[in-house]
N, C-alpha and C positions, 0 to 999 in steps of 0.2 A: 186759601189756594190749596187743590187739592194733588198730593204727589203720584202720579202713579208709575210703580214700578213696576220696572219689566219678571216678568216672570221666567223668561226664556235661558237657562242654563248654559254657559259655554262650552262647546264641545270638546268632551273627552278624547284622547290622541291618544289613538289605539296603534299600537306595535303586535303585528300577527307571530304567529308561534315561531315559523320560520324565521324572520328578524331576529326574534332574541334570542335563536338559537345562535345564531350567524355572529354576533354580535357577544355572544359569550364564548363562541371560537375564537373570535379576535381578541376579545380580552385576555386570554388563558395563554394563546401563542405569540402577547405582545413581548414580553422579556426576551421571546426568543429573537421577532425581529428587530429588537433593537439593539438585541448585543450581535448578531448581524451585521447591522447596517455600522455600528460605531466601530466593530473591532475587524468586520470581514471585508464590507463593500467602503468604506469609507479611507482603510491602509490600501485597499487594489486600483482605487479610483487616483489615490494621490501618487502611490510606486509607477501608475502608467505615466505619468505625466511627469514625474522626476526621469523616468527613461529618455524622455528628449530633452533632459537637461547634463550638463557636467556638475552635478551635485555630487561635495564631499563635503559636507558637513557644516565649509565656510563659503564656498560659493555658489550658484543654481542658476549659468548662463545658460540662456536657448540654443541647444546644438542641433537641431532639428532629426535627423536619424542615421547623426552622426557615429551614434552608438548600434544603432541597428546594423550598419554597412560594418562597423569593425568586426562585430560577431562572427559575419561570416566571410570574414579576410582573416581571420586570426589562427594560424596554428593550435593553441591552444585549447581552443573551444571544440575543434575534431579531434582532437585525441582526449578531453573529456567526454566528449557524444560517444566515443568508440568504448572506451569505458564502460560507461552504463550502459551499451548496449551488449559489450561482453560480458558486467558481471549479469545482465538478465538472462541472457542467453543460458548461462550456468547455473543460477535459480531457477526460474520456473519450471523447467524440465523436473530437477529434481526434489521440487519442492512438491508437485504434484503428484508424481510416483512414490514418493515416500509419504506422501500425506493420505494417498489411494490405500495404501499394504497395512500402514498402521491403523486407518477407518474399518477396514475388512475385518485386524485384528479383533479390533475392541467391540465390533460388532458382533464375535461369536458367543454363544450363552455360556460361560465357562463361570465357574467360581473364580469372585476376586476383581472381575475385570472393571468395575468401578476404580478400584485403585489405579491400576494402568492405565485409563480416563483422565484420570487426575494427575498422574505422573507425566502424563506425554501432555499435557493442556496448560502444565504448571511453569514451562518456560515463556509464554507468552503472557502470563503475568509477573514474570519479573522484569525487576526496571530493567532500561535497556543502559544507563549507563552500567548497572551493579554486573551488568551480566558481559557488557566488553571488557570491565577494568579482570573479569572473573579470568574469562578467555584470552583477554591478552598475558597473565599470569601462567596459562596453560602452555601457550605457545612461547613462551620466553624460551629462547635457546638454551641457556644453563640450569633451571631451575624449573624449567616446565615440566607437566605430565605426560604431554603430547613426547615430547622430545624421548623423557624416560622410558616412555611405552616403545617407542622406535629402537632403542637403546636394546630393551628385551628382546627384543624381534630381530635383530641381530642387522639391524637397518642402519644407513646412518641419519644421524639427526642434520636437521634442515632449522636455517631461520627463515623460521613461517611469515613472520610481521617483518622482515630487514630484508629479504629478497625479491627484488622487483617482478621475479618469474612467482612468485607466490603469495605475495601478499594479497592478491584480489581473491584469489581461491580460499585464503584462509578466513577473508570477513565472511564470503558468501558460505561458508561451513558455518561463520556464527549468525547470520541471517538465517539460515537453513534451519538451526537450532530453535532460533528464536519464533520463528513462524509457521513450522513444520504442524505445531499444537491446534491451532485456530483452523486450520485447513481441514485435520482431520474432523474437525467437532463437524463443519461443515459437510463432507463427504458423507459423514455419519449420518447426519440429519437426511442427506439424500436416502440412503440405504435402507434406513426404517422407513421411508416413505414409499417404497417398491413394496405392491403386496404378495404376500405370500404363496397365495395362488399358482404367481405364475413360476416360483421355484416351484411348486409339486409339481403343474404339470409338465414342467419341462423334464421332472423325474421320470414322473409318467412316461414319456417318450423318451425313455430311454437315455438321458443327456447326461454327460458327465459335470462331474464341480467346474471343469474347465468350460464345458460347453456352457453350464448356466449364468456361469460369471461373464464371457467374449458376447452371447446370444439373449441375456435378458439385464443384466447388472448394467454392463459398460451404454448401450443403449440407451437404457433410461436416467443415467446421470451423466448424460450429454450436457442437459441445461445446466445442474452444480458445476460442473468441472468448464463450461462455460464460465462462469461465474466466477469460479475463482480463479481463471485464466486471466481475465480480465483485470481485476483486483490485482492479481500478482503483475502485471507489465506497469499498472500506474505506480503499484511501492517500490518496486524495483528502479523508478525515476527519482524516487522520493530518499533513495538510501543516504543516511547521512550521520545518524547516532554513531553508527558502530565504528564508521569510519574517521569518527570526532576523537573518537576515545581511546581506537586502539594505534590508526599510524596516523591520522592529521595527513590524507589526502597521499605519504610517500608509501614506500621511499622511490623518488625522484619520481615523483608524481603518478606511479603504478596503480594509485588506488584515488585520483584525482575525478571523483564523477562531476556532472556536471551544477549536480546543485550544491559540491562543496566545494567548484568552480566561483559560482556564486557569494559562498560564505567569505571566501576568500580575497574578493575582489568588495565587497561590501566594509566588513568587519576588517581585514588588515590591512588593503590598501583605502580602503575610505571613497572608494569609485561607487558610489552609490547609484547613479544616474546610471553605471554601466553595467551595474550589480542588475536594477530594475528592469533595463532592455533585456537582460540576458535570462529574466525568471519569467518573462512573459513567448520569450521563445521556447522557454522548458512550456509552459504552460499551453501552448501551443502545438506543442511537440504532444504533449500527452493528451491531448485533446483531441489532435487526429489519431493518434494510435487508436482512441477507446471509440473514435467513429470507424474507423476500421473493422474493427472486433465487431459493433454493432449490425455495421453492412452489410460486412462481409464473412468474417466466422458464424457468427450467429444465423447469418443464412442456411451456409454449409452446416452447421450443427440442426436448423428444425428440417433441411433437405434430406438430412440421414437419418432421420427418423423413419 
């Protein structure tokens, strides 16, 4: 009997250039979606869902938006909201302007100003606990520098961190401090991306520093200062380090923002279902702010161009 076989090869499984490009994308940014998915969307998918529960720790009954209605019955949580929205109100203003004069600075060609670069950019890489325990040290009534200094000045000394008319002013000084550095780098980056050109010829016609700074500078770092406007009203929500470390939300709740409203109702009283409703309102909260910004400033900022 005679065998005959087939001659006919089975077909090779061709993958075209674009697939295993595609496919080595995915492989490269898989660690990324999955610490994502396990540590980002997989703790926000279960905190929504502990919000309509009375979860503290030993029980998890169905309250349904039992939690949601107290939010906005509650005293407490408008004079957090009132908070954060004063200490932003006294950050971003001057975190901008002070981040605008020191950009301008370091941007002139001077000898040296690498170091001053470095000097002004060097508090936003300090930790943030090392840098409140530093400042709360400064402002201590007895033994602080702040107070010494005032002391010289023939001023009298104040407790900065113990009186409820200044405690919010004194963290937003070290907020101020702490993020003043990053801004500028930014600003910076705008300012060498204006070309040159049009400082001369604004010379050319005759234009003073002032004029070329209000008529060619400010104009075209509409979109930076965009930018870090935006930035600055979601951390301004997010403020929480400083005020961990240096009053713990007092005194008599002056410096109680809204997401260490949160820390607080999670972590000491163990209201976790109430803690959850209450971060998804922040989340909420900051979420229309930055469609706002998008809509509507950002309009007004490419309409005035």
């Amino acid at each position: 009997m005679i065998r005959i076989e087939s001659t006919t090869r089975p077909k090779k499984i061709t993958v075209s250039r674009r697939t295993r490009k595609a496919l080595w994308g995915y492989f490269f940014i898989f660690p990324a979606l999955l610490y994502f998915f396990v540590w980002v969307l997989l703790p926000v998918l279960t905190s929504f869902g502990l919000s309509f529960t009375n979860y503290n720790t030993a029980t998890a009954d169905w309250v349904g938006l039992k939690n949601y209605i107290d939010i906005f019955t509650q005293t407490k949580v408008y004079s957090a909201l009132l908070k954060t929205i004063q200490f932003g109100l006294e950050l971003i203003p001057a975190n901008m302007i002070f981040s605008l004069i020191l950009a301008l600075l370091v941007d002139q060609k001077i000898r040296g100003v690498s170091i001053f670069r470095t000097v002004y950019y060097l508090p936003v890489l300090t930790s943030l606990v090392i840098a409140g325990i530093v400042w709360a040290s400064l402002f201590d009534p007895r033994t602080g520098a702040v107070n010494w200094l005032m002391r010289l000045l023939r001023l009298p000394p104040q407790q900065w961190l113990y009186n409820p008319d200044l405690a919010l002013h004194s963290v937003v000084v070290v907020r101020l401090w702490k993020g003043v550095g990053y801004n500028m780098m930014v600003f910076l980056a705008g300012l060498q991306s204006i070309p040159k050109e049009l400082y001369e010829a604004a010379q050319l016609d005759g234009a003073s520093a002032w004029q070329s700074f209000r008529f060619v500078t400010l104009p075209l770092l509409k979109s930076t200062a965009f930018y870090i406007f935006v930035m600055a009203c979601i951390s301004s929500f997010q403020v929480f380090g400083e005020i961990y470390v240096m009053t713990r939300g007092g005194p008599a709740g002056a410096t109680r923002t809204l997401i260490y409203l949160i820390y607080e109702e999670a972590f000491q009283y163990t209201k976790m279902g109430y803690a959850s409703a209450l971060a998804f309102v922040l989340f909420l909260l900051v979420a229309g702010i930055a469609l706002f910004n998008l809509l509507v400033v950002n309009r007004f900022v490419e309409d005035g161009r």
